[in-house]
C-alpha positions in Angstrom: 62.8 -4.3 134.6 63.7 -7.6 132.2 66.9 -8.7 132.9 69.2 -8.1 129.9 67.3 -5.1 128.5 70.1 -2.8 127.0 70.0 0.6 128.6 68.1 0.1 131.4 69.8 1.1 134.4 71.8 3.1 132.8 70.4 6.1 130.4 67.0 4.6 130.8 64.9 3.3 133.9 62.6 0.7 134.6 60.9 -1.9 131.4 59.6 -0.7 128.2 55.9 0.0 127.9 53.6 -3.1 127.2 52.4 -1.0 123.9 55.9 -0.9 123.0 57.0 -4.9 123.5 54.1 -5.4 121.3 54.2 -2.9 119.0 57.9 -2.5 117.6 60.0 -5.0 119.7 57.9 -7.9 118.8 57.7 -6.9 115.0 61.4 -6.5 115.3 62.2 -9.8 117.3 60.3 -11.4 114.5 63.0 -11.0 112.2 65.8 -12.8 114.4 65.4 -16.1 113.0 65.9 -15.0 109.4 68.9 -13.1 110.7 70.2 -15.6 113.3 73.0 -16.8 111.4 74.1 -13.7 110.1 74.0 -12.2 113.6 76.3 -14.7 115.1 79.0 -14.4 112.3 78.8 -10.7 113.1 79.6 -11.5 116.6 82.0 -13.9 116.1 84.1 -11.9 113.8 83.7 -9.0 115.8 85.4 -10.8 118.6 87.5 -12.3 117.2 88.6 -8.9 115.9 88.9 -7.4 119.5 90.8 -10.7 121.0 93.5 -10.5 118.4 94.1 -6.6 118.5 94.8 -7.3 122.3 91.8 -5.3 122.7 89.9 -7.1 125.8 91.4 -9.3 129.0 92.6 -12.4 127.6 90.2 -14.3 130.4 87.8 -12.2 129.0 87.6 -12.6 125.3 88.2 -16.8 126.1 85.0 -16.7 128.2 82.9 -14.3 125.3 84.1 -16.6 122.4 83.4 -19.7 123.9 79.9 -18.6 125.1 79.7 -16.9 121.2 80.2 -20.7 119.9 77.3 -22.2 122.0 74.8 -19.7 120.8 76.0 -20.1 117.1 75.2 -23.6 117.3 71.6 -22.7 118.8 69.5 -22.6 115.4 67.6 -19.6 114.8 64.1 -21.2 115.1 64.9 -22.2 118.5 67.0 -19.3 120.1 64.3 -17.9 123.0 63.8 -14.7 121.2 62.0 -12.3 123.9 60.2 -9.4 123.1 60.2 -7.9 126.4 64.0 -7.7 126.6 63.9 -5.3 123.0 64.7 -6.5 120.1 66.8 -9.2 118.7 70.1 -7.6 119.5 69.1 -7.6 123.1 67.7 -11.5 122.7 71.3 -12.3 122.4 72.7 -9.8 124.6 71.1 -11.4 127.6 71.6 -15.2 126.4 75.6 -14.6 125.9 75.3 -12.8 129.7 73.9 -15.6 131.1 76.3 -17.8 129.7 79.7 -15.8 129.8 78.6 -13.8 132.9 77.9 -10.0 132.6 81.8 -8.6 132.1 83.3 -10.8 129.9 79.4 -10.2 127.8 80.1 -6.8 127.7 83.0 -6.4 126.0 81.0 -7.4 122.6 79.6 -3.7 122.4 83.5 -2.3 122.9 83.5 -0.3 119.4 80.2 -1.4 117.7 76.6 -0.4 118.1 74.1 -2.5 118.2 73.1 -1.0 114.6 76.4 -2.8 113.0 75.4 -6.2 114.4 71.8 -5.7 112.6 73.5 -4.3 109.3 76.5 -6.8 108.6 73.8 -9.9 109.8 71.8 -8.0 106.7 74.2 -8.0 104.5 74.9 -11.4 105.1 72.2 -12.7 104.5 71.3 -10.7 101.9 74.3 -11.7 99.5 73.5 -15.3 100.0 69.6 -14.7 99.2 71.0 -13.1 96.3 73.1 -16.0 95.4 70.3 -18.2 96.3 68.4 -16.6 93.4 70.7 -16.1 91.0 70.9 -20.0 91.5 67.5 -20.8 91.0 66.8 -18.5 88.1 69.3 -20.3 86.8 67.5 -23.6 87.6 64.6 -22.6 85.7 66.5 -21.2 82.8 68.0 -24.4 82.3 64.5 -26.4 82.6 63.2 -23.5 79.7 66.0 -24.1 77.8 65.6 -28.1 77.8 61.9 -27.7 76.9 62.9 -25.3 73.8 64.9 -28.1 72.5 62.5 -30.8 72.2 60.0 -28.5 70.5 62.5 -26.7 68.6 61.0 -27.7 65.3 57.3 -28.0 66.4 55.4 -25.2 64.6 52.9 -23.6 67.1 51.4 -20.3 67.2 52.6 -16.9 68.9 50.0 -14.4 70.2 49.9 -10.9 71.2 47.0 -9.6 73.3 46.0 -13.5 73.5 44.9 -12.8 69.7 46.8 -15.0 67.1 50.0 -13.1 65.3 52.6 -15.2 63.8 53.5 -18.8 63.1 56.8 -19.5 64.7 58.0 -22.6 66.3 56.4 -24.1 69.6 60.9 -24.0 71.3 61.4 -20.6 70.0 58.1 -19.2 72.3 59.4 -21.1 75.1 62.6 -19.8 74.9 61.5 -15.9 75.1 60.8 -17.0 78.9 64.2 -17.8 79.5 66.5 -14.7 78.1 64.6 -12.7 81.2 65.5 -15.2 83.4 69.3 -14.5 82.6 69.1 -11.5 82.8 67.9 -11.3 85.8 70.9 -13.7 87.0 72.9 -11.3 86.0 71.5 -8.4 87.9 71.5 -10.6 90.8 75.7 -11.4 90.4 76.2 -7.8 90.3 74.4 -7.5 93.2 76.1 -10.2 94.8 79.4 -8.6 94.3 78.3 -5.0 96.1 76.6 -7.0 99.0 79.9 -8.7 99.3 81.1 -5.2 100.2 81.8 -5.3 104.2 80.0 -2.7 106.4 81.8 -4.0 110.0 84.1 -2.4 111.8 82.6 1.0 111.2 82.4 2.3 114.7 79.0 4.1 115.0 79.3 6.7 111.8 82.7 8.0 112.0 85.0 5.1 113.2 86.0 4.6 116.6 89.1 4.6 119.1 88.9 0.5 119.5 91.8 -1.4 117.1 89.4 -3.0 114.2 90.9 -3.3 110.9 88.2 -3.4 108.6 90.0 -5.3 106.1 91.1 -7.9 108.5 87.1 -8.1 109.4 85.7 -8.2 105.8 88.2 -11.1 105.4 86.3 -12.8 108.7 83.3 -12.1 106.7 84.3 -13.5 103.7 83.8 -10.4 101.5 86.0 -9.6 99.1 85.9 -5.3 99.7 84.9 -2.6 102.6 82.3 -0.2 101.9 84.7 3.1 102.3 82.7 5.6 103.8 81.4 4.4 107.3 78.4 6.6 107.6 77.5 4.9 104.3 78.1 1.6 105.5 75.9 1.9 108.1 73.1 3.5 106.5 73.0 3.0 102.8 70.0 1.5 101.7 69.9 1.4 98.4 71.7 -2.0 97.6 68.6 -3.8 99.7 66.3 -1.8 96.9 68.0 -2.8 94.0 67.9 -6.6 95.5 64.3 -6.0 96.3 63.9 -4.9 92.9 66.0 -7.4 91.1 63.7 -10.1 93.6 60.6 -8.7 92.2 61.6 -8.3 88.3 62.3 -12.1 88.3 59.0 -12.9 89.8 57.2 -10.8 87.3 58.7 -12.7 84.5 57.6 -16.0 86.1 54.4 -14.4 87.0 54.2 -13.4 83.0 55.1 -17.0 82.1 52.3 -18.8 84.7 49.7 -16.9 83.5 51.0 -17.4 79.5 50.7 -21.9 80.9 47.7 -20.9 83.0 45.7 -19.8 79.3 47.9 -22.8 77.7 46.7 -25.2 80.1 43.2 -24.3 79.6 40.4 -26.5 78.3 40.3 -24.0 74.9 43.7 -23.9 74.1 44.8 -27.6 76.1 48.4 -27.1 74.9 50.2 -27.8 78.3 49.5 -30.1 80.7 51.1 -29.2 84.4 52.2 -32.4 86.4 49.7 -33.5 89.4 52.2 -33.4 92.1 51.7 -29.1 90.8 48.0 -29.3 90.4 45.4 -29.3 93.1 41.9 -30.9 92.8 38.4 -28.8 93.0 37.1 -29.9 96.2 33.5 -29.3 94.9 33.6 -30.4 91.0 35.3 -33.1 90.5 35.8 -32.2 86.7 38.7 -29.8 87.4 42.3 -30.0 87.6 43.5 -26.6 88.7 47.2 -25.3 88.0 47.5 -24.6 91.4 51.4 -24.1 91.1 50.9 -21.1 89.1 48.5 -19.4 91.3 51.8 -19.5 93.9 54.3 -17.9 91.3 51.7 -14.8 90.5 50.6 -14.1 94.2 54.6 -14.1 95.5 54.9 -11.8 92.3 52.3 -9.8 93.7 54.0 -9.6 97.0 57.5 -9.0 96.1 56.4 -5.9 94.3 54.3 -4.4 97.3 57.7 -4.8 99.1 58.9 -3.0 97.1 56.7 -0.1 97.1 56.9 -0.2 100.8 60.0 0.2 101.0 60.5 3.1 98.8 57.5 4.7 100.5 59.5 4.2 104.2 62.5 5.6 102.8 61.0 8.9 102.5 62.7 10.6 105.8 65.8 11.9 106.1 69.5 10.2 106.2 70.7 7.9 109.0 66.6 7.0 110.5 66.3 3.4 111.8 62.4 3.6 110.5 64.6 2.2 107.2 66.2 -0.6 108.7 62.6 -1.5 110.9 61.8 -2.6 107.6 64.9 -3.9 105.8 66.2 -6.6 108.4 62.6 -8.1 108.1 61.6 -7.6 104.9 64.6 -8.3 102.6 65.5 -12.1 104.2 61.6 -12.6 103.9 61.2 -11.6 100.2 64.4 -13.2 99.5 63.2 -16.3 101.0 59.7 -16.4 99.6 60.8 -15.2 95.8 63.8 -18.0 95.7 61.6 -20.8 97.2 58.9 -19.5 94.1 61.4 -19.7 91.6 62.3 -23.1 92.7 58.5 -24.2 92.3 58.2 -22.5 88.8 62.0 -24.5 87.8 60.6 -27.8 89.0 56.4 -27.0 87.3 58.5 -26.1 84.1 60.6 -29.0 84.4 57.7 -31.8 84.6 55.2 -29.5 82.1 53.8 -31.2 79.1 53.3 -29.6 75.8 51.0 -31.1 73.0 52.4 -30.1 69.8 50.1 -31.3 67.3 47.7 -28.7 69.4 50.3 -26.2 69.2 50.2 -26.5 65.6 46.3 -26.8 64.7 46.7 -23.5 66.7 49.2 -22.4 64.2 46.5 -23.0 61.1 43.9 -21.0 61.8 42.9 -17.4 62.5 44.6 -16.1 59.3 47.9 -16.2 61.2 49.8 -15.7 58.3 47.9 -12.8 57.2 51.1 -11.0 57.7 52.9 -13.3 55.0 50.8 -12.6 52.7 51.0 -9.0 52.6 54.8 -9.7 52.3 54.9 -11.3 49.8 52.2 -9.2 48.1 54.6 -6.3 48.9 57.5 -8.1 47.4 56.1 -10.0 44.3 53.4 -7.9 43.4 54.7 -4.8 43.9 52.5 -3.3 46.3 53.8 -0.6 48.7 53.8 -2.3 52.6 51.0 0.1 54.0 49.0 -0.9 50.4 49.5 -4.5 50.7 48.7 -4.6 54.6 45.2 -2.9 53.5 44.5 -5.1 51.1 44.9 -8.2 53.0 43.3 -6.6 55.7 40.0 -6.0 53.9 39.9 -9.5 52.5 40.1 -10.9 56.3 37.5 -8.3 57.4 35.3 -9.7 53.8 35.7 -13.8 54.9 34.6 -12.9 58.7 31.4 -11.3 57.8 31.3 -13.9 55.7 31.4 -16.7 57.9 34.7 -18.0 56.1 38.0 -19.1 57.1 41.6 -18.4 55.1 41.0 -21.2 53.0 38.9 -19.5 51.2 41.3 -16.7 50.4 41.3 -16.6 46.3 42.7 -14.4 43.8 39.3 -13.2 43.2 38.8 -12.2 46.5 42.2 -10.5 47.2 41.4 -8.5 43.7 37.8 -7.1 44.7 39.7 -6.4 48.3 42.4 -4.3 46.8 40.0 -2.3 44.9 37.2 -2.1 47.8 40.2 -0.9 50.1 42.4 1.0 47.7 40.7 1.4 44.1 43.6 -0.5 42.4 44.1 -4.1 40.3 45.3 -6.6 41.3 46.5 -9.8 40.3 47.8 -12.9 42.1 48.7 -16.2 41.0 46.9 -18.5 43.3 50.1 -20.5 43.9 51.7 -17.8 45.5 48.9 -17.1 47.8 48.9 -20.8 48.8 53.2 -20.5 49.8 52.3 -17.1 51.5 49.1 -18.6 53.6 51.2 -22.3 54.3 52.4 -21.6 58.2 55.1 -24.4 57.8 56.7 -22.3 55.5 56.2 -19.3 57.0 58.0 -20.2 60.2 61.2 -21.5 58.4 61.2 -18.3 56.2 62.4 -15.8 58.2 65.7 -14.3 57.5 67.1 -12.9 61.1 68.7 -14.0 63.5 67.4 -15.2 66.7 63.9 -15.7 64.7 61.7 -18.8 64.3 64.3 -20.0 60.7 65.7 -24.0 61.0 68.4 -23.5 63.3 67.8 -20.0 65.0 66.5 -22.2 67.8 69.3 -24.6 68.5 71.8 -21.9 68.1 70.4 -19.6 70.8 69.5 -22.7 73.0 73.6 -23.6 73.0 74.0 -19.9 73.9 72.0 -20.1 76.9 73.9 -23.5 78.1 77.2 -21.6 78.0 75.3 -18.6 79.9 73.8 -21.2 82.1 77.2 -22.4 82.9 79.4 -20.1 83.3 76.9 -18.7 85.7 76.5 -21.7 87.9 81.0 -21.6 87.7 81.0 -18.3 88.9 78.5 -19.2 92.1 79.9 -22.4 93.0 83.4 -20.4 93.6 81.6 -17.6 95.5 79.5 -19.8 97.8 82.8 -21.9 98.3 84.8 -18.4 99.1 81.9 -17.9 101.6 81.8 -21.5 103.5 86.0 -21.2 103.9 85.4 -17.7 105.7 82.7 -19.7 108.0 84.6 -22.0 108.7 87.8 -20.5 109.3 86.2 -18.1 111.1 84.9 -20.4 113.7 88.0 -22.1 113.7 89.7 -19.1 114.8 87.3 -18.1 117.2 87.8 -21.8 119.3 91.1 -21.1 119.1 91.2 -18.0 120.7 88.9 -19.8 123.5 91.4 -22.2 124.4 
C-alpha cells in the first residue's frame, strides 16, 4: 500500500483501487493548491491549540510545529500533491510524517477529522476571495465612476431593446453600470463577515473530549465569531452558495456592461473605442480590431453561473454528505479566483475605454428620441390626456416612416391630421413648442427627479458613489490587516512553541 495513505492498516487494507486514484482522489488532490494555505493555517492553529492546552508530549508538539512551519513555507504549486496516497489531507499527512516522524505526526488528528482541516482551509480562503472581490468590484466602480464624470454633461442616447428611448447624458448611462457594482460590494462584506465565522475546533459533529477552546482557535484564525452549532459548522453549505451567487451576480452585471461596449464599440454605433493592450487582432482580416477583453468578462459570466447551478443540483442529498464538499473545496476557490481576476480585467478595460461624445450625441438626434417629450408636453400644454397624446405622436412617427421622413419634418400640420387619423379630435400646436419638445439638449436637462439626466443629477450621485467607494475600501483595508496580524501572530506563536 502507499505509504501515508490514512486508514490503511488499520480499518482498511491494502491501496485504493486505480479507478479510484483517478477518479475521485485526483479530482480531489486538484484542489490542494487553491487550499494550500488555508490548509496549513488550519494545522498550525490546530496545534498550536493542542500544545498550549497541554494536550500532547511537549517533545511531541515541538517536533509537529516545527515540521508544520517547513511545509507552510512549501507553496501550494509546489507541495508533491499524490493522488495515490487520497486526497489532499493525506498529501500532507504523509509529508509532515516524513519530516516529524510518524508519532509526533500523529498527534495532528487528536480531536479533529480530516473534514475540519478541509472546512476551516475553505472558509479561509473563501472570506479572502470574498474580500478579494469586494476589492475589485470596487476597482471597477471607481473606474465607472471616473468615466461618468468626464461625460457628465455630454448628451448621448439611452436605449432599451438596443432601440433608441430617451436622450439623457452620455456620464449618467455610464453610471447605471456602477450602482450594481456596489451593490454587489456590499453583498460580498456581508458575506465576508459570516465567512469570518470560525468552524475549528468542532470535534467531528458533536465536540470532542480533547481541550480546544474554540474561541481561543477563531482568534488563531483571525475570525472575529464561532459558528455555534458544531454539526452546522461542519456541514453548512449555504454561505459557499450565497458567495457563489454573490460571485456570479457581479459577473452578470459586467457581462451586461461588455456586451452594452461590445454594440458601443461596433463599426455602427463606433461610440467606444477599447485600448489595444484589451483588443486582439483577426489573424485572417486584417481590417478588425476585436474587443477581445469583453469576450473574457461574458464567458467567466457564463461559468460562474453553471457553478452555480451545479452546485445547487449536488446539494440535493441529505444533511452531512461529503458529495457537497467534493464540490465546494474545488469549486468555490476556483470561481472566486476566476470571477475576481475578471473583474480586475473589466476595472482596467473600463479604465483605458474611450468614448466619442460627439457620436454619442448625433446618436442622441435621430430616431425620434424625443418622441416621448413631445407627447409631454402635448399632455401638458395642450391638454391632451397622456394615453391621447402618446397616440397621437405615435401615429405621426408611424406617418414620417412610411414616408421616408425623419423628425424634422414633424409640423403642426402633421401632428393635427395624426390626432384626428388616431383619435378623431383637433388639434393645434404652435410650431415653437414642437421645436423645445423635439430639441434633445433640452430634453435631457429637463427632467425634474432626482438621480435623472437634470444639470447636476450626475455630479451629485458620482460624489455619492466616491464616499460609497471609500468607505468600502476603509472597511477592507482594516479587515485584511485584522487577517495578516492573526497570520502572523499565529506563526509566531507556533515557533515559539517549537523552541
Amino acid at each position: 500500500m502507499p505509504e501515508g495513505y490514512l486508514g490503511r492498516g488499520g480499518r482498511l487494507e491494502g491501496g485504493p483501487a486505480h479507478e479510484l486514484i483517478e477518479s475521485g482522489y485526483r479530482a480531489e488532490v486538484a484542489h490542494g493548491p487553491r487550499l494550500a494555505a488555508g490548509l496549513s493555517t488550519a494545522d498550525l492553529a490546530h496545534a498550536v491549540a493542542l500544545a498550549e492546552a497541554g494536550a500532547i508530549p511537549a517533545e511531541h508538539s515541538r517536533a509537529l510545529l516545527a515540521a508544520l512551519i517547513e511545509l507552510d513555507a512549501i507553496p501550494g504549486a509546489e507541495f508533491p500533491w499524490d493522488p495515490s496516497l487520497g486526497d489532499a489531507f493525506n498529501s500532507r499527512e504523509a509529508a509532515l510524517t516524513r519530516l516529524a516522524g510518524p508519532q509526533a505526526a500523529g498527534w495532528l488528528s487528536a480531536g479533529r477529522p480530516r473534514r475540519e482541516a478541509f472546512r476551516v482551509a475553505l472558509r479561509l480562503v473563501a472570506r479572502d476571495g470574498a474580500r478579494d472581490l469586494h476589492d475589485a468590484c470596487l476597482d471597477l466602480a471607481s473606474a465607472l465612476v471616473d468615466l461618468a464624470e468626464r461625460h457628465a454633461a455630454d448628451l448621448a442616447a439611452d436605449y432599451t431593446y438596443l432601440q433608441p428611448a430617451q436622450p439623457t447624458r452620455l456620464g449618467h448611462l455610464v453610471l447605471a453600470h456602477a450602482y450594481p457594482l456596489l451593490r454587489d460590494a456590499t453583498r460580498l462584506h456581508a458575506l465576508h463577515g459570516e465567512l469570518d465565522q470560525s468552524v475549528a475546533g468542532a470535534g467531528g459533529s458533536a465536540g470532542s473530549r480533547w481541550p480546544l477552546d474554540r474561541a481561543a482557535l477563531a482568534d488563531l484564525l483571525g475570525a472575529t465569531g464561532v459558528v455555534p452549532h458544531v454539526k452546522d459548522a461542519m456541514w453548512q453549505w449555504d454561505v459557499y452558495v450565497a458567495l457563489v451567487s454573490a460571485a456570479a451576480t457581479t459577473a452578470t452585471h459586467q457581462s451586461q456592461l461588455a456586451q452594452d461596449l461590445e454594440i458601443m464599440a461596433s463599426q455602427e454605433f463606433a461610440v467606444a473605442t477599447l485600448a489595444d493592450e484589451h483588443s486582439r487582432a483577426s489573424a485572417l482580416m486584417p481590417q478588425k480590431r476585436n474587443p477581445y477583453a469583453l469576450a473574457v468578462v461574458r464567458t467567466t459570466a457564463g461559468t460562474a453561473s453553471g457553478d452555480l447551478a451545479g452546485a445547487l443540483v449536488t446539494l440535493h442529498t441529505g444533511s452531512a454528505r461529503t458529495d457537497h464538499f467534493h464540490l465546494l473545496n474545488g469549486m468555490v476557490p476556483r470561481c472566486m479566483e476566476e470571477v475576481v481576476a475578471s473583474t480586475r480585467l473589466m476595472a482596467a478595460v473600463v479604465s483605458r475605454l474611450g468614448l466619442d461624445a460627439t457620436r454619442a450625441g448625433e446618436a442622441a438626434r435621430r430616431g425620434f428620441i424625443t418622441a416621448a417629450d413631445l407627447a409631454d408636453v402635448l399632455s401638458q400644454e395642450a391638454g391632451l390626456d397622456y394615453r391621447t397624446a402618446h397616440h397621437v405622436v405615435g401615429r405621426a412617427v408611424r406617418m414620417l416612416v412610411e414616408s421616408g421622413q425623419d423628425e424634422t419634418a414633424l409640423t403642426p400640420e402633421l401632428l393635427a391630421e395624426a390626432a384626428q387619423a388616431s383619435d378623431g379630435i383637433d388639434l393645434v400646436v404652435d410650431r415653437g413648442l414642437i421645436g423645445r419638445a423635439l430639441d434633445p439638449e433640452v430634453a435631457a436637462s429637463t427632467r425634474l427627479q432626482r438621480g435623472s439626466s437634470a444639470p447636476g443629477e450626475t455630479e451629485a450621485m458620482v460624489g455619492a458613489c466616491r464616499d460609497d467607494i471609500a468607505a468600502g475600501r476603509t472597511w477592507s483595508t482594516a479587515a485584511a490587516g485584522r487577517a495578516g496580524q492573526a497570520h502572523t501572530a499565529l506563526r509566531a506563536r507556533a515557533r515559539d512553541l517549537a523552541g
